[in-house]
C-alpha positions in Angstrom: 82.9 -26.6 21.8 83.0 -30.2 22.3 79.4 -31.9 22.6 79.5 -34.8 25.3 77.0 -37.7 24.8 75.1 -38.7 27.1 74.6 -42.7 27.4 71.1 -43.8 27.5 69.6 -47.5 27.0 69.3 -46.6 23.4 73.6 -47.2 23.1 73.0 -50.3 24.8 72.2 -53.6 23.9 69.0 -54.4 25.2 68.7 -58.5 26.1 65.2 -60.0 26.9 66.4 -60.2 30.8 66.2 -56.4 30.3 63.2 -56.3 29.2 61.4 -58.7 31.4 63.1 -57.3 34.2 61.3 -53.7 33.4 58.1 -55.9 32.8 58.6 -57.1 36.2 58.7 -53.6 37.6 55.8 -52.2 35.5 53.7 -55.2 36.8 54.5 -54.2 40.1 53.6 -50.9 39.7 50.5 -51.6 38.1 49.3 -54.2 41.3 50.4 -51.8 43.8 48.2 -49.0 41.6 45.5 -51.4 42.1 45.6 -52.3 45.2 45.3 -48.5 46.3 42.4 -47.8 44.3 40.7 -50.6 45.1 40.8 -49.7 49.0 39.9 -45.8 48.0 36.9 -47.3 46.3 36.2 -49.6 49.6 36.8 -46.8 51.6 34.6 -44.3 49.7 31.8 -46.9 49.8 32.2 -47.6 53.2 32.0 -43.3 54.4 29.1 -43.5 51.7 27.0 -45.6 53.7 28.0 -44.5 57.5 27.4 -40.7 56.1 23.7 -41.4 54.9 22.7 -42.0 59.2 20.7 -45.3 58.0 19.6 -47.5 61.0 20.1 -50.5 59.1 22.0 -50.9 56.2 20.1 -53.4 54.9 16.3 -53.8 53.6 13.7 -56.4 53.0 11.9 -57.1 50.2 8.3 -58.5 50.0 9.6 -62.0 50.5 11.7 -61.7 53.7 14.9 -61.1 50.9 17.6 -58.8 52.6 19.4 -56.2 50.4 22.2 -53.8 51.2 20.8 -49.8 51.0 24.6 -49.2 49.3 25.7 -51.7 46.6 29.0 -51.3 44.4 28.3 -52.5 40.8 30.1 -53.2 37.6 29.0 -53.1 34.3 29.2 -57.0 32.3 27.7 -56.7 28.8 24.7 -54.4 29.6 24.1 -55.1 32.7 25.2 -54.1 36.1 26.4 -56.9 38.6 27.1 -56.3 42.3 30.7 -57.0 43.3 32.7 -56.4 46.2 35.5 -53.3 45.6 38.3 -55.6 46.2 36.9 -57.7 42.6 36.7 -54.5 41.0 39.7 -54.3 37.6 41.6 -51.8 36.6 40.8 -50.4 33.0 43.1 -50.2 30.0 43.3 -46.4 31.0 44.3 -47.0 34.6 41.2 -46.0 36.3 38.3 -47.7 38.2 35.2 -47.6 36.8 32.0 -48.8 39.3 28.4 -47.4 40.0 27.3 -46.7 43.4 23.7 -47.6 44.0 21.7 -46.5 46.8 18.2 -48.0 47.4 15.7 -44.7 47.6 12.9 -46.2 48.6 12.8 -49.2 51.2 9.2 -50.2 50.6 10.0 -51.0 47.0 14.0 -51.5 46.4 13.9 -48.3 43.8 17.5 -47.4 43.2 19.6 -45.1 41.9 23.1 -45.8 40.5 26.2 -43.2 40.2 28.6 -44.0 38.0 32.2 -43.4 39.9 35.9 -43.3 38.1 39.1 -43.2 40.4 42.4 -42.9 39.4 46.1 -42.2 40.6 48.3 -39.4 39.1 51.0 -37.2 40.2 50.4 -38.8 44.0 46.8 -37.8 43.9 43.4 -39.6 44.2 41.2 -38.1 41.7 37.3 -38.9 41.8 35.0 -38.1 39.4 30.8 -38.6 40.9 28.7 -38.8 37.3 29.9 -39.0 34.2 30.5 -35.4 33.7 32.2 -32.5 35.6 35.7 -31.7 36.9 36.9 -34.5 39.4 37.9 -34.4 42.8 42.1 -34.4 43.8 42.4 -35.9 47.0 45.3 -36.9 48.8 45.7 -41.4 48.4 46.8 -41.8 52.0 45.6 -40.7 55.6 42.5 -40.7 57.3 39.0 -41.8 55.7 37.5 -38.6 56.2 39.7 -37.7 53.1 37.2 -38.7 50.7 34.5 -36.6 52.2 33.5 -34.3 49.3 33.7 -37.8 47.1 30.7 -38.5 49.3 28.8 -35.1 49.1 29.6 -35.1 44.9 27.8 -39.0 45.5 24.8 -37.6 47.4 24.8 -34.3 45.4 24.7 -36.5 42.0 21.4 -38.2 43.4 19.5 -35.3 44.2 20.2 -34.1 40.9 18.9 -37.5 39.1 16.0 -37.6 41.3 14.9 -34.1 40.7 15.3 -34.5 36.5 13.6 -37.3 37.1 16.5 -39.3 35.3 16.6 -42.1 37.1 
């Protein structure tokens, strides 16, 4: 019995062209990777604040300030900035990591935060609502209503905080 080998880029010599090339195509990946969470997030945010049937999506503070009800935040340092979905950066471990907050009372700006993690594998959008539990595989393209139970898992999350009183 006569063993064929099977060539593979280990018999052949690699050049830096090669390599940058395959950098070149990683990179792309990566951005494109990006790109499509970063619109999942936007569109999850979006749903987020149509589903909760506000009037007006926006509320005033003592001194005539206006406020979003539905923020996306980040976490700097130790604290949590506001940003728009399409600033937010990809981790080292290829997810999105972002809070949700959600103004609970509109007479005095109390708000709750939920922290969210979206990523991409095996063609699925997986969401996880809180830092704990089994996430949610979704499908990355089609319609917005996709995300649905990403939004209920939000909501859900809140009513949980609010009635441990963990907020």
């Amino acid at each position: 019995m006569i063993i064929q080998h099977k060539p593979s880029w280990r018999d052949e010599v690699i050049t830096y062209n090669d390599m940058s090339d395959a950098y070149k195509e990683y990179a792309q990946r990566k951005n494109v990777r990006e790109a499509t969470l970063r619109k999942c997030a936007q569109e999850l945010l979006y749903l987020y604040g149509e589903d909760l049937g506000l009037s007006d999506k926006f509320w005033n503070d003592g001194r005539g300030n206006r406020f979003a009800v539905v923020t996306c935040r980040v976490y700097e340092g130790m604290a949590a900035k506001e940003k728009h979905p399409q600033q937010l950066l990809m981790s080292d471990e290829g997810s999105l990591k972002f809070l949700i907050g959600t103004v609970v009372d509109l007479s005095s700006g109390s708000q709750i935060a939920v922290d969210v993690e979206m990523w991409i594998a095996d063609d699925f959008l997986y969401v996880r609502a809180g830092n704990a539990g089994t996430p949610l595989v979704l499908s990355i393209g089609g319609d917005i209503a996709r995300l649905q139970s990403a939004v209920d898992c939000v909501k859900a999350r809140i009513m949980v905080e609010l009635a441990a009183n963990k907020f």
